[in-house]
C-alpha positions as a Python dict, from the first residue, in 0.01 Angstrom:
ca = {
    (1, 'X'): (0, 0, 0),
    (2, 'X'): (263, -207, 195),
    (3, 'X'): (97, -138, 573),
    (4, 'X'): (-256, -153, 415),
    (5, 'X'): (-178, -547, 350),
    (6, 'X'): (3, -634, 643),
    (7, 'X'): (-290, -428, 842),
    (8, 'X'): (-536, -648, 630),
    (9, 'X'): (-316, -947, 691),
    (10, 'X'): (-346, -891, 1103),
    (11, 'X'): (-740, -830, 1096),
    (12, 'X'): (-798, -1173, 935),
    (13, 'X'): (-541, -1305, 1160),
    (14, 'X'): (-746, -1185, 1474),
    (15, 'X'): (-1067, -1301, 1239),
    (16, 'X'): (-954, -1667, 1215),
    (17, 'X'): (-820, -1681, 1578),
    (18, 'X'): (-1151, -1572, 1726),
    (19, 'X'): (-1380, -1806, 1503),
    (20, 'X'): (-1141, -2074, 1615),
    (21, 'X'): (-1125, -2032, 1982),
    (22, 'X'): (-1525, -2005, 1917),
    (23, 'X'): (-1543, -2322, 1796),
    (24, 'X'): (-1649, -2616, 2035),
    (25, 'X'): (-1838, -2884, 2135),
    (26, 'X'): (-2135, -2682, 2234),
    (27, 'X'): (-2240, -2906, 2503),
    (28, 'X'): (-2095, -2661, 2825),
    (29, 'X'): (-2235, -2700, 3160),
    (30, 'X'): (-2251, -2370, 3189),
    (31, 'X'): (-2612, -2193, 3302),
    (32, 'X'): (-2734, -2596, 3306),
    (33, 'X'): (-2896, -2566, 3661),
    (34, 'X'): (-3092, -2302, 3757),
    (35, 'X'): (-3186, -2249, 4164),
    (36, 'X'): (-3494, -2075, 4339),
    (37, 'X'): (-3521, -1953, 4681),
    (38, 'X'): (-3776, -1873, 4851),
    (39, 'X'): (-3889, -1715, 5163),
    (40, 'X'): (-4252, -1596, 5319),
    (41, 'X'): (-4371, -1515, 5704),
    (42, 'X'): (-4741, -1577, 5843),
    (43, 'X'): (-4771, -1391, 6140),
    (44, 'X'): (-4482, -1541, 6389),
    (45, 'X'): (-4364, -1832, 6150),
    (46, 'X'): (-4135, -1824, 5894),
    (47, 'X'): (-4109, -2035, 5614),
    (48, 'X'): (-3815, -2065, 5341),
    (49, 'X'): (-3699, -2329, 5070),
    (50, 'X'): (-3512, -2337, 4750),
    (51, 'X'): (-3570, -2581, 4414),
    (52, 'X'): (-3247, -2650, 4207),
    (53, 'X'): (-3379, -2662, 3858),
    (54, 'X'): (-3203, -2889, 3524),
    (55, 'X'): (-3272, -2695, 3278),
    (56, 'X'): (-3199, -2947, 3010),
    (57, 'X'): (-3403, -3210, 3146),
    (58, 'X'): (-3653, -2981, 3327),
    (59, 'X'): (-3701, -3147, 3640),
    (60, 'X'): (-3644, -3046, 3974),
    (61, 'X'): (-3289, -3236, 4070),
    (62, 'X'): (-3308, -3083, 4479),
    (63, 'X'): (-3559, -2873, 4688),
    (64, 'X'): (-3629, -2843, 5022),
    (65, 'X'): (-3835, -2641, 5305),
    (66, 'X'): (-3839, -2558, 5624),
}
């Protein structure tokens, strides 16, 4: 009965550690900017660009083509 409580004991431990350490702010940067490139050829030219995307705002923060 002892080692079933103290096993109990550590699994709420690890419970309560991990809801903790889960806990934030919620307002990471992370996966905030998306990019696109691009490429395509037309007989001997060759065009290519790329669009770098907020995706909190939704507009289009860089881009360019050559």
């Amino acid at each position: 009965m002892e080692k079933a409580k103290i096993f109990l004991l550590g699994i709420l431990t690890a419970v309560a550690l991990l809801l903790l350490l889960g806990a934030g702010s919620g307002d990471s940067e992370v996966g905030r900017f998306q990019i696109a490139a691009w490429g395509a050829t037309k007989g001997d030219s060759y065009r290519s660009g790329y669009y770098v995307l907020d995706t909190r705002t939704g507009k289009v923060v860089d881009q360019t083509a050559k």
